[in-house]
C-alpha positions in Angstrom: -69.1 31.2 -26.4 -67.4 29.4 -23.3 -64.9 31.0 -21.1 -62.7 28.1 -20.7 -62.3 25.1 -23.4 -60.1 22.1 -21.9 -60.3 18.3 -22.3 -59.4 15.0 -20.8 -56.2 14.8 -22.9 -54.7 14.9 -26.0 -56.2 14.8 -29.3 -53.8 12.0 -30.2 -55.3 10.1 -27.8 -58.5 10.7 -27.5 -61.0 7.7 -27.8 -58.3 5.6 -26.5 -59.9 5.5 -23.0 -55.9 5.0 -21.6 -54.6 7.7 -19.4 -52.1 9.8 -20.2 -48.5 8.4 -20.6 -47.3 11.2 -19.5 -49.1 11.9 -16.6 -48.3 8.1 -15.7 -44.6 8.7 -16.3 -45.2 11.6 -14.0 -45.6 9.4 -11.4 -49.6 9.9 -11.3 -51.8 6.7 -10.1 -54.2 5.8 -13.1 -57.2 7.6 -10.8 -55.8 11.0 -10.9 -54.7 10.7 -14.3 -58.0 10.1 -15.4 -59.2 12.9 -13.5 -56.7 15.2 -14.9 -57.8 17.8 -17.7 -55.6 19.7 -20.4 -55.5 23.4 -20.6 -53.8 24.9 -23.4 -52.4 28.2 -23.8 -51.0 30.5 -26.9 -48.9 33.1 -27.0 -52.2 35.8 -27.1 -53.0 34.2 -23.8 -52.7 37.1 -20.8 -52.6 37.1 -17.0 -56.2 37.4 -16.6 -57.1 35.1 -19.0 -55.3 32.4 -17.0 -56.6 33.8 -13.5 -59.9 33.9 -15.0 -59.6 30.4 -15.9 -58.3 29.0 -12.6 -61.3 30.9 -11.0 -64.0 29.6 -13.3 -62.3 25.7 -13.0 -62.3 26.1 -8.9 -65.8 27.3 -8.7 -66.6 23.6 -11.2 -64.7 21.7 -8.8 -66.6 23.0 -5.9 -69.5 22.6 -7.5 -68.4 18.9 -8.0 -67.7 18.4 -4.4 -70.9 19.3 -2.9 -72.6 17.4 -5.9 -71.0 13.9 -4.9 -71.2 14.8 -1.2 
């Protein structure tokens, strides 16, 4: 099982290959809504669930950075 399930956007839209209106009305440029990603959360969600999250997502994003460095 994965710690942290997210997507590009929503599953209305997915296979659309359009960013996200709403990001867009947001004021986001069409780069950084495309590199956006969805997180949802339920009411059974708790505290550490989320900081766990936001850990595991900014370890991946470091990752990232040295990757494409």
């Amino acid at each position: 099982m994965r710690a942290v399930a997210f997507s590009a956007g929503s599953a209305c839209a997915s296979g659309s290959g359009r960013p996200s209106h709403v990001l867009s009305a947001l004021g986001l440029g069409e780069r950084a809504a495309r590199s956006s990603i969805r997180l949802g959360f339920g009411r059974y969600t708790q505290e550490e669930d989320l900081l766990r999250a936001l850990s595991l997502i900014d370890e991946a994003a470091g990752r990232q950075l040295a990757f494409a460095a």
